[in-house]
C-alpha positions in Angstrom: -8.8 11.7 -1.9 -5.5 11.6 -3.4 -5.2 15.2 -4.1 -6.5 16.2 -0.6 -4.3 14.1 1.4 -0.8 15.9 -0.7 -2.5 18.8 0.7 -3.2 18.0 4.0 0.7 16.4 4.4 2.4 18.6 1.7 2.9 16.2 -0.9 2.6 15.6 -4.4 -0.5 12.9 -5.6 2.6 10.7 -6.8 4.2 10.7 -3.7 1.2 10.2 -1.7 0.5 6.8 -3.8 4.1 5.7 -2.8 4.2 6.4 0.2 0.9 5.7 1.9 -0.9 2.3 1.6 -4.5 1.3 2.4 -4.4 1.4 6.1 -3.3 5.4 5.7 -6.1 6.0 3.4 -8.4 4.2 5.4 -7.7 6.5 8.3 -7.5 9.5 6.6 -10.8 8.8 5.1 -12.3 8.2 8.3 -10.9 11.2 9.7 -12.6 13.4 7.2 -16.1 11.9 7.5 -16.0 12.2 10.9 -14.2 16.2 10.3 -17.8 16.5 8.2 -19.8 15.5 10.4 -19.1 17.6 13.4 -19.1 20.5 10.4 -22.7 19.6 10.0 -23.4 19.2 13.4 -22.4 22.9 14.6 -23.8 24.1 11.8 -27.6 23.2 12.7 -29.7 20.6 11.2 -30.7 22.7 8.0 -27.1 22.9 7.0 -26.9 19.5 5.5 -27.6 15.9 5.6 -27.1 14.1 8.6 -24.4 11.9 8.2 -26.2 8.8 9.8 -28.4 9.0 6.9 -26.6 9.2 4.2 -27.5 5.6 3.2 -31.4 4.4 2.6 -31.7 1.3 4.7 -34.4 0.0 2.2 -31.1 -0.2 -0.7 -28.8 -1.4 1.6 -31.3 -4.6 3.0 -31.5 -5.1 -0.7 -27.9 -5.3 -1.0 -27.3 -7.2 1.4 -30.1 -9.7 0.2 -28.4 -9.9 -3.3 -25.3 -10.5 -1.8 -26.5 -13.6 0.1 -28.6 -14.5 -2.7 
C-alpha cells in the first residue's frame, strides 16, 4: 500500500511512513476498495469477484466463534 500511496501523492515510501499515520492509510485503503469495486461493477459480473463476497461467511462465523471461545 505503501508504494501506491507515494504514487498516488508523489512521494517516496519513506516519506509516506513519516508523514501519514493510520487514519490516512485507513482512508486511502478504503478509497481503493471502493475505486475496485465500481471497476468491477462497470465491467459486468464475469469480470471479477464481487466485492461483497470476497469473504466466506462459513470462515468468518468460525472466527468469530474462536474469538469468543
Amino acid at each position: 500500500m505503501l508504494h501506491v500511496m507515494g504514487e498516488t501523492y508523489g512521494l517516496l515510501p519513506s516519506e509516506v511512513l513519516k508523514r501519514a499515520d493510520t487514519f490516512d492509510m485507513l482512508v486511502f485503503d478504503v478509497a481503493q476498495t471502493i475505486r475496485e469495486h465500481q471497476n468491477n461493477k462497470a465491467k459486468g459480473p464475469k469480470a471479477g469477484a464481487d466485492i461483497g463476497n470476497a469473504y466466506d461467511t462459513d470462515q468468518l462465523q468460525t472466527a468469530l466463534q474462536n474469538f469468543r471461545g
